[in-house]
N, C-alpha and C positions, 0 to 999 in steps of 0.2 A: 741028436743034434739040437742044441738049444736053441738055432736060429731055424727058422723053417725058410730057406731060400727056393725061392719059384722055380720051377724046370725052364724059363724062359730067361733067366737071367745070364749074361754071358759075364767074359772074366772082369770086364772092365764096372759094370753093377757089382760083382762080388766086390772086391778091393773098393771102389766107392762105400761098401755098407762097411766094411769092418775100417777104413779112416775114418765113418763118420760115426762107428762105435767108440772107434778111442778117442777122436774129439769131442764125444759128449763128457765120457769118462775123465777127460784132461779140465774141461769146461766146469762140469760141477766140483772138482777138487779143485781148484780157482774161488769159486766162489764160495766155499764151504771155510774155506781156508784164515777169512777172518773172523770166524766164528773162535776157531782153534785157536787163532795167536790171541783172539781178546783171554780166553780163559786161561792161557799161559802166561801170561803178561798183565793180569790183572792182580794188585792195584798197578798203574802206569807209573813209570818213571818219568816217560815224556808224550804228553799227549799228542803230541805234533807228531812225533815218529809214530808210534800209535795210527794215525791218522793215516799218517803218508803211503805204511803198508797194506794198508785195507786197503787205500784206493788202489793201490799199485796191484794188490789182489784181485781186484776186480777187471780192472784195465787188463789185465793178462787172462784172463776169464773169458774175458769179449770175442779174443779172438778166433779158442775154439769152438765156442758159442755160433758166431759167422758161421765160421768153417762147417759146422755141423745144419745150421739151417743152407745155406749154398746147398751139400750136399744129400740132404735129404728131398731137396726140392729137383736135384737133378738127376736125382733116380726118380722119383715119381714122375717129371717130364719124360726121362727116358723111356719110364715102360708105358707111358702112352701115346710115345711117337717113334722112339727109338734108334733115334739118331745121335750125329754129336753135335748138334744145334741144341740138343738138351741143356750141354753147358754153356750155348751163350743164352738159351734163355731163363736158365736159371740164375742168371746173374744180372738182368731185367731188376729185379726188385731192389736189386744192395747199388742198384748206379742210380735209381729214384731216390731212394731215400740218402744217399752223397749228395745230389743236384737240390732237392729238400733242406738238409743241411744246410749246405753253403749259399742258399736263396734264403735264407730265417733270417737275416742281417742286410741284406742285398747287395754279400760279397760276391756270389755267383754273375749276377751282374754289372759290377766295374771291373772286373778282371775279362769280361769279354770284348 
């Protein structure tokens, strides 16, 4: 087996490890991906387009990115507590840095 999964992990860790295998695998084809279309598309026709799908490559990138640190952080809370408090407290650090965000302008604060 290429993964060496623990004898203590139950079904709900397995299935967490192999989404959070394919969302790394989804994540770095994302961001790998305007590397490919520069070389395919080089010289550009249109920079702006050019432009627009990197970023849109990237922005599609982020998400299994998230998804992959969420889920690695709620297997490792899980196998030191072991609960399903794992997943709200793996999710602690992506509501900080939301509240971070939206406090950089001091939008967080006229909207309350």
């Amino acid at each position: 087996m290429a993964i060496n999964v623990p004898d203590h992990f139950e079904l709900i860790d397995k299935v967490t490890l192999i989404v959070t295998l394919y969302s790394t695998t989804v994540a770095a084809s994302f961001f790998v991906r305007p590397v490919v279309y520069h070389h395919l598309q080089y010289p550009y026709g249109s920079l702006d387009k050019f432009k627009s799908r990197s970023h849109r490559f990237i922005i599609l990138g982020l998400i299994p990115a998230g998804l992959t640190l969420y889920l690695g952080l709620q297997l490792a809370i899980h196998s030191l507590i072991g609960s399903i408090e794992s997943f709200i407290l793996a999710s602690l650090p992506f509501i900080l840095v939301y509240f971070l965000f939206r406090a950089r302008k001091g939008e967080f604060l006229k909207n309350l």
